[in-house]
N, C-alpha and C positions, 0 to 999 in steps of 0.2 A: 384779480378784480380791479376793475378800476376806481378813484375816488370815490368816498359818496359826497352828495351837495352837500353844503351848509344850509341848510333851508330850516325853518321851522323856528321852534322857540330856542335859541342860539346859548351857548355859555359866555359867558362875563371874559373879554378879553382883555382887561387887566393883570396885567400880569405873566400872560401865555408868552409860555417861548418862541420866536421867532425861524424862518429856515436854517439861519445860519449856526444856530445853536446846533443842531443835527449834521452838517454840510463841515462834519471832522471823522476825523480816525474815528474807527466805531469805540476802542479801547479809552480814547478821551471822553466821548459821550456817555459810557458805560461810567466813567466815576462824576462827571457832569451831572449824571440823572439822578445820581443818591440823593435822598432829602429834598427833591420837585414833589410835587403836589401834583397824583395822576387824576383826572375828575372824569368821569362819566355820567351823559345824561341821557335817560331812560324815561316809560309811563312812571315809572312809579317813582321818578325827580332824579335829582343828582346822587352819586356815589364816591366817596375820595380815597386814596391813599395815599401815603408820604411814603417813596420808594425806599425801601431800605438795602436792595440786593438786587445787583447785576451781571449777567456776564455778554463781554462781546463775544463777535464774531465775525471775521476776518475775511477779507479776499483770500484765493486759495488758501484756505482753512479746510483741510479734510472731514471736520467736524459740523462745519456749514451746509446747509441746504443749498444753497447759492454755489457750490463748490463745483460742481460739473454744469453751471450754465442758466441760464431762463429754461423753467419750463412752464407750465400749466398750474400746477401746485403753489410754486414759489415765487411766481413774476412777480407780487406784491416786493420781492428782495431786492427789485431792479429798478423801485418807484421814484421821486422825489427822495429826499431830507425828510422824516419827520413822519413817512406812509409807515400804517399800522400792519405789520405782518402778524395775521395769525393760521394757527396751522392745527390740525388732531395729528395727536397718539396715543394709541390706547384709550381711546372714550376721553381723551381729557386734552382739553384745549390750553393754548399757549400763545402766547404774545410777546410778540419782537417789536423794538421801532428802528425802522432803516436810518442809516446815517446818509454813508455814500451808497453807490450800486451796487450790491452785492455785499454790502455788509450790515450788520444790522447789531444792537442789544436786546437778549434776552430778559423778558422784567421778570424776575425770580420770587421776589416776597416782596409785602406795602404792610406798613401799618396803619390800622384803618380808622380813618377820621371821620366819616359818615356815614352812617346806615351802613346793609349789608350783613351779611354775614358775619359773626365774629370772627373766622381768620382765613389770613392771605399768607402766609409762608407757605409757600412752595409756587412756582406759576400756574397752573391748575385751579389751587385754590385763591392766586389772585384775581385768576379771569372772573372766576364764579363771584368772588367778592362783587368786582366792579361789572359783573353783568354782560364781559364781553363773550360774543361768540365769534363759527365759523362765519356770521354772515359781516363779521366786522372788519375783516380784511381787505386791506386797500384803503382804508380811510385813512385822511389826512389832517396828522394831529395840530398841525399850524393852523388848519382856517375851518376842520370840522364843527358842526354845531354838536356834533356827538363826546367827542373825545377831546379835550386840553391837558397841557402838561405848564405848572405855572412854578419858579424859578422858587427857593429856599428863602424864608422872612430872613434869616439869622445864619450866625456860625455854621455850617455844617460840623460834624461830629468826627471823628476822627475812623478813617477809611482802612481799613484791612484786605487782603488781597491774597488770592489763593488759586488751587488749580477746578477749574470747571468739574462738575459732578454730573455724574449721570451719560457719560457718553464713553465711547469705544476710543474713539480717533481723538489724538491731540490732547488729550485728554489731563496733559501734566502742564500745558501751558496755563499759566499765571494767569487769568485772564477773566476769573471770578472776583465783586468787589460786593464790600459789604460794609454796613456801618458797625464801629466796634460796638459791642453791649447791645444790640436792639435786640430784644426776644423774638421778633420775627421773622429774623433771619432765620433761611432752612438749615436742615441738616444733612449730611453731619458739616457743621458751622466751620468757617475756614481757622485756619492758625491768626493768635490773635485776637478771637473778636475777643475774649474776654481772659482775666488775668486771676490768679489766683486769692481771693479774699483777705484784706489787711497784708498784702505782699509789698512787700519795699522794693525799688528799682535793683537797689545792691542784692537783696535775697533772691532775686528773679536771675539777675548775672550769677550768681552763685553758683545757683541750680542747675542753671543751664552749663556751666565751666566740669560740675560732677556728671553730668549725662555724656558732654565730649569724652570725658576722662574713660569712661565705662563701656564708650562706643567702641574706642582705642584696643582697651584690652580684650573688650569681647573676640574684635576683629584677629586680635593676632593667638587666638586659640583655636577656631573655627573657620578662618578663611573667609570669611566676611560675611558670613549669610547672614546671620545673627543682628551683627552689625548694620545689615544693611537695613533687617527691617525696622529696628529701633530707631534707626536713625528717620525715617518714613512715617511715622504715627506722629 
């Protein structure tokens, strides 16, 4: 689809990100979006979320829609900087925002700052949070009156990083980000986001020096199977 207008009662353009925010690696924009302020406006007013969880998606990325080309479905992946891709599977809708051509982030979880449903962890149930559907695809988050994305008041929160979930292909690249400790973040929640309660930096080394140690011996009893998956969890 292509853009829709900005036409009607417009969102408050203080603050909204601009093209060039979007017009990077999609992998930059994907830890970039953490902690933005997504806002949708609908009959029944505005809707927000503050992004907690991303993942990109790559030129020739086997795991990308965009992967074998434009088609009918996915031209929203070939739009501007900043066009809204969304798509069905499974009865349950999802939303990307394109960077460059053919690449785009995945908006995974939001925690939700206005109205709406109580929860957005998982993309699914963000769309439904902020009310987006299939008809929202192609809209343009830079100058929509529908859809803004507005930059972090403060600090951002410390970013964890992990492999993509939920797909066949590509599947172990690192390419999932999340903010550490947010409860919105989906599951199962990457390595990282959260640390063991009253844990000391030295007790955390510790632990982690006995688990090497255990991988070790496993490995030279069993030929690594064992090994291998422990070391995997």
């Amino acid at each position: 689809m292509g853009s829709r207008s900005a036409t009607g009662a417009s969102l408050s353009s203080a603050g909204r990100v601009r093209r060039r925010f979007f017009d990077r690696p999609a992998a930059e924009v994907a830890r970039a979006l953490l902690d933005c302020q997504l806002t949708t406006r609908g009959p029944a007013g505005e809707r927000s979320v503050r992004l907690v969880e991303t993942e990109a998606y790559l030129r020739r990325d086997p795991a990308s829609h965009a992967y074998r080309g434009p088609t009918r479905r996915n031209r929203s992946m070939f739009g501007p900087p900043g066009t809204l891709y969304v798509y069905r599977i499974h009865q349950v809708v999802c939303a990307n925002l394109v960077t460059r051509p053919g690449e785009a982030v995945l908006l995974r979880a939001g925690a939700l700052a206005t109205g709406g449903p109580p929860g957005a962890s998982g993309p699914g149930r963000l769309c439904r949070a902020l009310g987006i559907t299939i008809r929202d695809d192609g809209l343009d988050a830079v100058r929509s009156a529908r859809l803004a994305v507005r930059l972090p008041r403060g600090p951002v929160a410390r970013i964890v990083v992990g492999p993509r979930v939920g797909i066949r292909r590509a599947a172990r690249r690192r390419l999932r980000f999340a903010l550490r400790g947010e409860p919105a973040v989906s599951r199962p929640r990457p390595p990282g986001w959260s640390r063991p309660s009253g844990a000391s930096p030295r007790s955390i080394r510790a632990a982690g020096r006995r688990r090497r140690s255990r991988t070790r011996r496993r490995r030279s009893s069993d030929g690594g199977t064992r090994a291998a998956r422990t070391a995997g969890r």
